[in-house]
C-alpha positions as CSV (number, residue, x, y, z in Angstrom):
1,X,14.7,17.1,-4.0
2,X,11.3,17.3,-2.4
3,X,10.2,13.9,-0.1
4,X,6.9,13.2,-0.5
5,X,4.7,11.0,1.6
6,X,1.3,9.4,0.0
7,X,-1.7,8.7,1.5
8,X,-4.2,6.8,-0.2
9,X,-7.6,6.4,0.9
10,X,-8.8,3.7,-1.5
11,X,-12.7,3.1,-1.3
12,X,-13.1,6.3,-1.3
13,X,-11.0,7.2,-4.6
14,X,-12.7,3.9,-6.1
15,X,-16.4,5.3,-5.6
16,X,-15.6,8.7,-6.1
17,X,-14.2,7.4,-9.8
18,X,-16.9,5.2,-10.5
19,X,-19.7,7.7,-9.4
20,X,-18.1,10.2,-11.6
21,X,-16.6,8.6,-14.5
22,X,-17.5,5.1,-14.5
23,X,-13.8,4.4,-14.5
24,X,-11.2,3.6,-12.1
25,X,-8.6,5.4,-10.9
26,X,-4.8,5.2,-12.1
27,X,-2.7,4.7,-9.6
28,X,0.7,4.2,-11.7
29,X,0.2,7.2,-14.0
30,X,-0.2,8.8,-10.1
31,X,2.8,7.5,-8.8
32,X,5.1,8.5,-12.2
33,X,3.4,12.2,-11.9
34,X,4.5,12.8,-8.2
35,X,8.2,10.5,-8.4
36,X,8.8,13.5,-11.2
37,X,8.1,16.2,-8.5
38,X,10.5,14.8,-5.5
39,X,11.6,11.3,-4.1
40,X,8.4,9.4,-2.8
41,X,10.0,8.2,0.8
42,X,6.4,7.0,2.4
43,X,2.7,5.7,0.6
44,X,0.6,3.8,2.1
45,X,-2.9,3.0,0.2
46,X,-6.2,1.8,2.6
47,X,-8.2,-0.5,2.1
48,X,-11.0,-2.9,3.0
49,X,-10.4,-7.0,3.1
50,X,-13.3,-8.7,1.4
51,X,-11.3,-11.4,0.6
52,X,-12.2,-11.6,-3.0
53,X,-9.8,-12.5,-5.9
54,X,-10.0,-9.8,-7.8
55,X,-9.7,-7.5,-4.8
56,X,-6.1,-9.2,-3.9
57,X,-5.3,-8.8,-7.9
58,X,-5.8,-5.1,-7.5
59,X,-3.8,-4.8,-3.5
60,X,-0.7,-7.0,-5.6
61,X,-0.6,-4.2,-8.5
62,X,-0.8,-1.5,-5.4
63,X,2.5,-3.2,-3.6
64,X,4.1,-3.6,-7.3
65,X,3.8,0.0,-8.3
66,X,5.6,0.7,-4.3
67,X,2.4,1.2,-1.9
68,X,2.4,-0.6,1.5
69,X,-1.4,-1.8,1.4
70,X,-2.8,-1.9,4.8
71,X,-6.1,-3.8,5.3
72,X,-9.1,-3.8,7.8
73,X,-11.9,-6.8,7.6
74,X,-15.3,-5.7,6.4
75,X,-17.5,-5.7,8.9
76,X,-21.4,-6.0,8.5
77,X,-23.3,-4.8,11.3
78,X,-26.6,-6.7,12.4
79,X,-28.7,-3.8,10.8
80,X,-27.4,-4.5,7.7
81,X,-25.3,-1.0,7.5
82,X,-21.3,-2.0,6.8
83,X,-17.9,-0.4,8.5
84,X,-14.7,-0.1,7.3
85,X,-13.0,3.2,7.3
86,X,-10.0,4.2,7.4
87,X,-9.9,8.1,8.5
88,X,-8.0,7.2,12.1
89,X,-5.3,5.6,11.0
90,X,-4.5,7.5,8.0
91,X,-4.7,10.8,10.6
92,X,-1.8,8.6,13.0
93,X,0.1,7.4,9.7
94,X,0.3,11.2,8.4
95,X,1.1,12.8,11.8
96,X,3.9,10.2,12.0
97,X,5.2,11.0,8.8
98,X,4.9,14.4,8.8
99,X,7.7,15.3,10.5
100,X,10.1,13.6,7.2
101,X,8.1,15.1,4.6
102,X,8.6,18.6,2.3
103,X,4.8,17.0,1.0
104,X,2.0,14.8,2.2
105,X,-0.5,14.0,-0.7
106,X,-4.0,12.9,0.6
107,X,-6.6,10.9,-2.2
108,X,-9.6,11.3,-0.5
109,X,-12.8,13.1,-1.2
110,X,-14.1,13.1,2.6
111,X,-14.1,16.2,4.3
112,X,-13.2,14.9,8.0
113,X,-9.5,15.8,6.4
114,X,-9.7,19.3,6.4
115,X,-8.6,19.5,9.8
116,X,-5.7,17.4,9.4
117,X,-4.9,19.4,6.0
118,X,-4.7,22.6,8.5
119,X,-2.4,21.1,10.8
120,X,0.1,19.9,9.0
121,X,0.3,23.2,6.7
122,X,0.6,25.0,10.5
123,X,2.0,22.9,12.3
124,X,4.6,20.8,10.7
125,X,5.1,23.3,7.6
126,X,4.7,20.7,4.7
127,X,2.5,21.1,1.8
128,X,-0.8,19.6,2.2
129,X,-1.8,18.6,-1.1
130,X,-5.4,16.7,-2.2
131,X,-6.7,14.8,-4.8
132,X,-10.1,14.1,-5.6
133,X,-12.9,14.0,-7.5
134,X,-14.1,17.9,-7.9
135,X,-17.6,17.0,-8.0
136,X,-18.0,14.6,-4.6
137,X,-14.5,16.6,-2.7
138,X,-15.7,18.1,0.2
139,X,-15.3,22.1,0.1
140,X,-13.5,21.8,3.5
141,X,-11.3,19.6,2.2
142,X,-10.4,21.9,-1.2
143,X,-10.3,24.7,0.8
144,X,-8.2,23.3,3.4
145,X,-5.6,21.8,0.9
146,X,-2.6,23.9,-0.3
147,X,-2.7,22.3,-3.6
148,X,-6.2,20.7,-4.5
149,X,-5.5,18.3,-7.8
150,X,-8.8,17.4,-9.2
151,X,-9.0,13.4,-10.5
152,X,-9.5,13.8,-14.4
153,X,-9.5,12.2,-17.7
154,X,-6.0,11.9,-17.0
155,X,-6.0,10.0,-14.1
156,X,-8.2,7.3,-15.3
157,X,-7.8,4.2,-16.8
């Protein structure tokens, strides 16, 4: 049996679904799809503290379906402009797990991946595999991925 580690970059799913779709993503019908293709050993989701109710509904529902949710404050800058990503630590959490996994599955759109797609296919021999929505996925990070799974119908609620 396969052990897959999953990586979950969550603004950037939420806004990639809502640009493209208007809906959000599903992250149970996710999580049944990939625990019927290997044992899920790691999954971490990302995401931004707001502090809002309904935010802390949807982080509860994460952890219930078997993600560790790790959270960084918002931060508004002075101009206005707004900083919370994620992109660092997912790169440490997925180099640390790397090593464990047949498969690492990224949910991310941004293309600052790529790289980090390449070296664990090279490098550490796992599949590299990337979900997204086709339409706002970098090209990098498609082309980088050994298996790109585009974010449908099917993956909405």
């Amino acid at each position: 049996m396969k052990k897959i580690a999953i990586f979950a970059d969550v603004q950037n799913i939420y806004y990639t679904c809502r640009e493209a779709y208007g809906r959000q993503f599903n992250y149970r019908k996710l999580w049944q799809r990939l625990q019927s293709q290997g044992e899920i050993v790691t999954a971490y989701a990302y995401a931004i503290d707001r502090g809002d109710q309904q935010q802390q509904k949807f982080q509860d529902a994460l952890k219930h379906i078997g993600f560790e949710v790790k959270l960084k404050p918002f931060i508004q800058r002075s101009d206005g402009s707004a900083k919370g990503d994620w992109d660092v630590g997912i790169t440490i959490d997925v180099l640390e797990a790397a090593p464990d996994a047949d498969i690492i599955v990224l949910l991310s759109g941004d293309g600052d991946f790529a790289i980090l797609l390449d070296k664990l296919i090279h490098s550490y021999h796992c599949e590299a595999w990337a979900y997204g929505v086709p339409s706002l996925t970098a090209h990098a990070l498609i082309n980088a991925a050994s298996r790109f799974q585009a974010i449908e119908q099917d993956l909405l609620q």
